[in-house]
C-alpha positions, 0 to 999 in steps of 0.5 A: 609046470607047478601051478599046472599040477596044482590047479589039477590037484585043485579041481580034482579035490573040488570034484570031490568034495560035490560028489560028497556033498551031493550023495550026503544031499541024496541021503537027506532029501528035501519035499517039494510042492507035489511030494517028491524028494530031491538031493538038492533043493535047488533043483525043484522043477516039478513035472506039469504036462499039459495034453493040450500043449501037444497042439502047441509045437514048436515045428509050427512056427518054424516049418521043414528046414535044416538043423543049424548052429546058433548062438542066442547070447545071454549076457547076464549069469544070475545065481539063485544060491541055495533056494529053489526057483530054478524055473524062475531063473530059467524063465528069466534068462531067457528074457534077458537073453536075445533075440528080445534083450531085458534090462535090468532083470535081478536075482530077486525078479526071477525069485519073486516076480516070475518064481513065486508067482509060478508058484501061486497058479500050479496045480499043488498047494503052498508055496515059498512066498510070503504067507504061503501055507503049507511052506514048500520049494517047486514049480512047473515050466508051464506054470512059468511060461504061464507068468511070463505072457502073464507079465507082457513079455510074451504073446505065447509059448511051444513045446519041442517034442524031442530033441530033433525038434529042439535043435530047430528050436534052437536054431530059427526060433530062439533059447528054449527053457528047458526042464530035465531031470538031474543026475549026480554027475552033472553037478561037475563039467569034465575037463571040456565043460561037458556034464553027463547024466551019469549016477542017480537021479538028484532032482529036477533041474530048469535051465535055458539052452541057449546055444546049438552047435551042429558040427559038435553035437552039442547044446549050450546050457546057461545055469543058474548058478553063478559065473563060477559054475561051468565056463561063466556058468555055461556048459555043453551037453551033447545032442544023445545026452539031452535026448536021454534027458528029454526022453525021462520026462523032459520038456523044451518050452519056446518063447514067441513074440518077445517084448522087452519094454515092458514095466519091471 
């Protein structure tokens, strides 16, 4: 019972101290690639859509069938510690992830083989790589989506246009990465490792949906930011929370045609 109490008090004053992190983050900010400031550098997804895309639907590859449960397994947890490059990581948990297994994907692939490289075809100038001029954190789904066909391990992406059309994705097609904005209270799971969109806004945050469960409600998010966040660095968010968030400038981008022999 005592360890109990304690584990609690624990988690409690845990949830704090990121409260208190996070609004001291909000009161500083930090200037990304297109000139916003976020609360944490971490999350510097940058908002790029393409017109264009809208012919690029998701619904296409699928055809008219019935919302599913699904668990794309995604066996790595990489951490991008306390740099950008969460469309980096993103991009490159979805590799790792099935249908279409990568091996061997590191930290340092998703931060300098997939993020900077982003980082070097998106519309704004600079950059965090080597040499870039002006320094600065931040790049797009599309510009990521954009190196991985680049890179081989694609044949092409789609885009989910709301989260009916993401729970299919989900579903038939594959992991979707995903670029959302990020509220204050989704830095914390509750006590059944859902995060909600409660607060302000701290940013823009990229991460893979990696799962659907259609009983519950729910998506599965696959982080980012290490095992220790979340359940082995997975937490659930509900089908109306993620349509809110897809509805506030939000994009579910689909991978096609996987490959994952391709050079490291």
């Amino acid at each position: 019972m005592g360890s109990t109490i304690q584990s609690r008090h624990n988690e409690v004053i845990r949830k704090e101290k990121e409260r208190i992190l996070a609004e001291k983050n909000a009161r500083n900010g930090h200037i990304l690639k297109d000139m916003s400031i976020v609360a944490d550098v971490r999350l510097d997804r940058l908002v790029q859509f393409d017109e264009r895309s809208r012919g690029y639907g998701i619904m296409a590859a699928i055809g008219t069938k019935s919302p599913r449960s699904y668990t794309w397994h995604c066996d790595q947890v990489l951490d991008q510690g306390p740099d950008g490059a969460c469309v980096g990581f993103g991009v490159a948990h979805e590799l790792i992830a099935r249908p279409a297994e990568v091996k061997g994907i590191t930290d340092s692939y998703a931060k300098t083989k997939i993020y900077w490289e982003a980082q070097k075809i998106d519309p704004w100038i600079g950059g965090s790589y080597p040499g870039a001029n002006p320094f600065y954190e931040g790049t797009s789904v599309l510009a990521g989506a954009k190196i991985a066909k680049k890179l081989g391990w694609i044949d092409e992406y789609r885009w989910a246009f709301g989260v009916e059309e993401l729970k299919l994705g989900v579903g038939y097609n594959g992991p979707a990465v995903v670029g959302i904005p990020w509220y204050i209270g989704m830095f914390y799971p509750d006590s059944n490792n859902y995060i909600h969109p409660t607060g302000s806004i701290a940013g823009g945050h990229c991460v893979l949906v990696n799962s659907i469960n259609v009983k519950e409600n729910r998506f599965t998010i696959h982080n980012s930011w290490g095992s220790s966040w979340g359940k082995n660095g997975e937490v659930y968010i509900s089908f109306n929370d993620m349509d809110k968030l897809l509805r506030s400038n939000g994009e579910a981008c689909f991978f096609l045609h996987r490959h994952n022999k391709q050079q490291l």
